[in-house]
N, C-alpha and C positions, 0 to 999 in steps of 0.2 A: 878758412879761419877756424879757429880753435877756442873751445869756452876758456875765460883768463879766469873766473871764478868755476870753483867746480859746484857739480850739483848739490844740491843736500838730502838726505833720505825723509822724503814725505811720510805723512804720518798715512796708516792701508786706508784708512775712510777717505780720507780726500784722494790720493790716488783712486782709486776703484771709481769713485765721482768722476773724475776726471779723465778716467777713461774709457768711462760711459758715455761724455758727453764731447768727445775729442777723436776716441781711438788710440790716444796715448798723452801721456802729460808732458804739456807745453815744460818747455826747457825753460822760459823764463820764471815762473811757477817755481822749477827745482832752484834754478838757482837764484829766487828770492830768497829761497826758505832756510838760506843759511843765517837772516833772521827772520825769524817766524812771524814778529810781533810785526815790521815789516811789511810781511809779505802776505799776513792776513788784511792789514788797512788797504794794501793795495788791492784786493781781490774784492774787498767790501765794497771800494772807490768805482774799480770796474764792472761790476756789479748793477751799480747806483747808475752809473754813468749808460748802461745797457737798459734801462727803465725811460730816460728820457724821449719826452717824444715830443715837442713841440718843433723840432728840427727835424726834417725829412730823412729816414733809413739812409737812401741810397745818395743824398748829398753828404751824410757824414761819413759813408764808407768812401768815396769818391775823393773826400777833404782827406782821409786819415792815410791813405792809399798816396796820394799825393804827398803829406811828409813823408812818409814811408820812402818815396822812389828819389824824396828830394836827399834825405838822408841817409841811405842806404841801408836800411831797415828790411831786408830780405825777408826775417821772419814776419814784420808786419806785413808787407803786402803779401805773404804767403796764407796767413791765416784772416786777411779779410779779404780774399776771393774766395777762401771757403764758405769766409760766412756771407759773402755774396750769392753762393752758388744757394744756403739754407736759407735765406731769407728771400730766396727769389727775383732776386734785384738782374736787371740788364747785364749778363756775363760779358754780350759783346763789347758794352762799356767800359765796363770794370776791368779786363781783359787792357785796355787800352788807355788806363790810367795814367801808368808810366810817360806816356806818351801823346799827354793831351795835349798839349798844342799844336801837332802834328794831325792829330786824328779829326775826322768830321763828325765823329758819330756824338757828339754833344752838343748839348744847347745854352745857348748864352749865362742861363742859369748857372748850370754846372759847371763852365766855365769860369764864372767869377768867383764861383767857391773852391775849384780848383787854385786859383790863383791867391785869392787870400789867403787857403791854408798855406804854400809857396811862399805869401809874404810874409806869416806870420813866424817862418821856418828862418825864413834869413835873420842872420846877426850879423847889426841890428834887423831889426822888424822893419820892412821895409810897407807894412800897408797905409794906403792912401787915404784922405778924408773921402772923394769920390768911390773908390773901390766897397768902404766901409757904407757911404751914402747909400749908394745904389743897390747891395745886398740890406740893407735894412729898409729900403723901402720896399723890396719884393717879397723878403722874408719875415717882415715884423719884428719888435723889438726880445718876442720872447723865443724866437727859433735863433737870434741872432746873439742873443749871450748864449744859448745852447752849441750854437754851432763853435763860435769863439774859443768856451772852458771845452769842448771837447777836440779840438784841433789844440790847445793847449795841453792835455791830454795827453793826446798823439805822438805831440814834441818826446813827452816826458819817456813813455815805453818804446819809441824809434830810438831816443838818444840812450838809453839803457840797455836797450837789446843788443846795441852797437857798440857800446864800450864794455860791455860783457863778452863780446864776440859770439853771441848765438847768432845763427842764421837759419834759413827755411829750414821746417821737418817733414817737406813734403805734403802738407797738408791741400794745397791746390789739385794734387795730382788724382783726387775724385775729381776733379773737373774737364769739363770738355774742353774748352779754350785755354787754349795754354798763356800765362802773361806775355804781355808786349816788351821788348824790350829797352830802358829807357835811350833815348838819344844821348852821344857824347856831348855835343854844343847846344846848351839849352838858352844861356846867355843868364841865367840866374847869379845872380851874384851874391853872394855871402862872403861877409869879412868876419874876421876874425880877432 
């Protein structure tokens, strides 16, 4: 796939930033910045949204990782195993995101959070009053609107990066586990 928007030319301070803190600037980045106004609220947005913490790191990378595979969001699940691999979260996990239902290496936990972000990804939103229950009784109510707006979030830059047509830029490949890849018959269903 081929970017359908071209990039824009960043202004050298935010480049240089950004490839101090990357190794090269994320293509979604370039091609917000075809507007600026844009594509600075959204960096302020993820930003803000990278501060929260009443919701656990490595449930939200696991949640976003899951739109990511449900939507075909190459570069999202590219650059949150990297930033799995910096923030020291379960690689072998994360590694196996694509393919949680299949896999054993998780726990009931992140399994329901896997699957709610899942629900919250089909159109319509296919999540349950039980599924909603059960993660707000384990999680509290305030990990639980965090986890929610940021698998909302998630939706927003998976489905962006995909109708842009950017995909990975290799960012995983500092990592030792190389990602799983996902199953053809998940049985997920999404209408349209």
């Amino acid at each position: 796939m081929t970017l359908r928007i071209p990039k824009a030319e960043l202004p050298a301070e935010l480049r240089e930033i950004m490839i101090k803190q990357l190794g090269t600037v994320p293509e979604p980045v370039e091609v917000l910045w075809n507007n600026p106004e844009l594509a600075r609220a959204n960096q302020e947005f993820s930003a803000e949204v990278g501060t929260w913490d009443a919701a656990d790191a490595s449930l939200k990378t696991f949640a976003h990782m899951a739109v990511a595979a449900q939507v075909g969001c190459s570069w999202c699940l590219d650059i949150n195993y990297f930033h799995a691999l910096n923030q020291h979260l379960d690689l072998a996990k994360a590694s196996q995101v694509p393919r949680w239902r299949q896999s054993e290496v998780f726990t009931p936990l992140e399994r329901d959070v896997m699957e709610y972000a899942e629900a919250m990804t089909n159109t319509p939103t296919t999540v349950t009053d039980e599924l909603s229950a059960g993660l707000l009784d384990r999680l509290g109510p305030a990990a639980m609107v965090e986890l929610t707006v940021f698998i909302g979030f998630a939706n927003l830059a998976t489905r962006c990066n995909t109708a842009h047509g950017i995909t990975s830029q290799g960012y995983s490949d500092a990592c030792e586990i190389p990602l799983a890849a996902r199953p053809q018959n998940l049985g997920v269903a999404s209408t349209a």
